[in-house]
N, C-alpha and C positions, 0 to 999 in steps of 0.2 A: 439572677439575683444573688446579691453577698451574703453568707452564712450569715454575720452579722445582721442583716436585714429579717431574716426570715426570724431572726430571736426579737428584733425590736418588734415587727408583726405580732408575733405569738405575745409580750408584755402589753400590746394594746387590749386585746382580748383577758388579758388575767386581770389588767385593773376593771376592765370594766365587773370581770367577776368579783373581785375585791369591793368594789363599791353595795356590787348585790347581795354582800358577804353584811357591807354595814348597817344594810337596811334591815333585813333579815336579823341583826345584832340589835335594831335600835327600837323592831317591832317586837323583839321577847323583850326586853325592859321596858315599854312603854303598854304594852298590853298582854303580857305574861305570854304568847303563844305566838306559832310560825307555823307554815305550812310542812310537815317531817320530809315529808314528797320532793319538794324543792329543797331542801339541805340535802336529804341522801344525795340528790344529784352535783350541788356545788359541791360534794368533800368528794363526790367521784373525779369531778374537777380536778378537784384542790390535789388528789393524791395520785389519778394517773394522767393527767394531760400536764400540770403543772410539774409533778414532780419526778414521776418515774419519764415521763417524753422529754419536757423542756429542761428541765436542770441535767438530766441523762444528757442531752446534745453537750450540755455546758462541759460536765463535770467528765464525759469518755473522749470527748472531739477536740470541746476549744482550750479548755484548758491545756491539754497536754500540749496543743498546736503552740499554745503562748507561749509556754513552759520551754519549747525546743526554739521558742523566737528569742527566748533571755528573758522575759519578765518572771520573776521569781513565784513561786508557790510559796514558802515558810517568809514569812513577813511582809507578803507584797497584794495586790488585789484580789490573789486567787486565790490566797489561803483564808482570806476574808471572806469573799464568795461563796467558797467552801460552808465554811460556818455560818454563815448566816442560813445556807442551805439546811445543815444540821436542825439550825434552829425552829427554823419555819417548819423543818417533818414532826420536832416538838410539840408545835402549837397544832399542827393539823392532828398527831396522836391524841393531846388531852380533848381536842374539840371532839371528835371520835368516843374516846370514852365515854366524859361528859352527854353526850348525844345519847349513847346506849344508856345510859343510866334517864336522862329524863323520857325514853322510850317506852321505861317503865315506868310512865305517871308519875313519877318523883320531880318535879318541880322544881328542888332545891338545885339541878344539877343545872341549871338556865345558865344560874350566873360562871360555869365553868365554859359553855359554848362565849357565851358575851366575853368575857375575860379574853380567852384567847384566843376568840375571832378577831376582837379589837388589837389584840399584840400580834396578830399576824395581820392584818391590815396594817400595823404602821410597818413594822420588819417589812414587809413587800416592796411598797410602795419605796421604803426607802430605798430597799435592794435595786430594783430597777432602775431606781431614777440613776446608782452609781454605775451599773454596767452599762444604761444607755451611753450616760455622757463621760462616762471614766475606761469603762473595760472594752466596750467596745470603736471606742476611738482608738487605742492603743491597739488591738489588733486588726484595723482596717489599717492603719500606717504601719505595722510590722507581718501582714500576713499577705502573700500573693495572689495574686487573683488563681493562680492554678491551686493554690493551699486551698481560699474562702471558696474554688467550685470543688472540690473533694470533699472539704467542710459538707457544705452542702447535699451531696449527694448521700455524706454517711448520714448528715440529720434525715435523710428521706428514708434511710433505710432504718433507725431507729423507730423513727415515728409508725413504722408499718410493722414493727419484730415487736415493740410495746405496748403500744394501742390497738394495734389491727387495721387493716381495712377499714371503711366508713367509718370509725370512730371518730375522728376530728370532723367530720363532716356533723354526727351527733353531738357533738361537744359547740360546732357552733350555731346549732338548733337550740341547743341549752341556754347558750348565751343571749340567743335572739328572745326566746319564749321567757326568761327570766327578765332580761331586761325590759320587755313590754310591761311587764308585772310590777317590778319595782322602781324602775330607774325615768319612766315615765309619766 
């Protein structure tokens, strides 16, 4: 399998958690309340399968890989990437907060989960759709099959030095038991 593969795999599994993100966003605004059980576990998600696993492959393996192929970092997709990166650890910190604060029965912190659940659902969605059809065409025609199987094997080794063992195999127990719940 191409390095790039196993990232387009991995963004099929984040939308769908992105979606479970908006249901979850559209049952606190339409009936004040969410199950806390099923969030703790999407911002477990959101903060080590998405961010510290999957953007980790992006941001220590492919980038740098693209980076030695010629496509620039400072003005060019990566440094876009980058940032949009930034951005999304943004929206998952205040959801974070926000969460700890209506933990305490406080109510009013709903509309900070909503807010930037909703602006990291459109950031995501949009992020992906540019690395499926933008970032990672560019480095499937400028990376070698011996580059995308090294790619490869360091993403194997991230995902076990990050997450651990059975974690992703738990993360797509999450995916499944969430999505019967809401996306059903």
């Amino acid at each position: 399998m191409k390095a790039t593969q196993q990232l387009k795999d991995e963004h099929e599994g984040i939308k769908i958690m992105l979606n479970i993100l908006g249901q979850i966003c559209f049952r606190l605004e339409t009936k004040g309340d969410f199950d806390e059980k099923h969030f703790e576990g999407i911002l477990e998600f959101l903060k080590v399968f998405v961010d510290k696993c999957h953007h980790g492959k992006e941001e220590d393996l492919l980038f740098p890989a693209l980076e030695e192929a010629g496509i620039p970092k400072e003005g060019g997709p990566i440094g876009a990437m980058l940032e949009e990166h930034r951005l999304g650890r943004n929206y998952i910190s205040a959801m974070s907060e926000a969460f700890d604060g209506y933990k305490q029965k406080n109510k009013s912190f709903s509309q900070g989960i909503t807010v930037n659940g909703r602006d990291y659902i459109a950031l995501l969605t949009n992020h992906i759709e540019k690395e499926n059809s933008v970032l990672f065409v560019m480095a499937d025609s400028r990376l070698s099959e011996t580059i995308q199987d090294e790619l490869f094997e360091g993403f194997e080794k991230i995902e076990t030095e990050r997450i651990g063992p059975g974690k992703h195999e738990e993360f797509h127990h999450l995916l499944e038991k969430l999505g019967k719940i809401y996306l059903d």
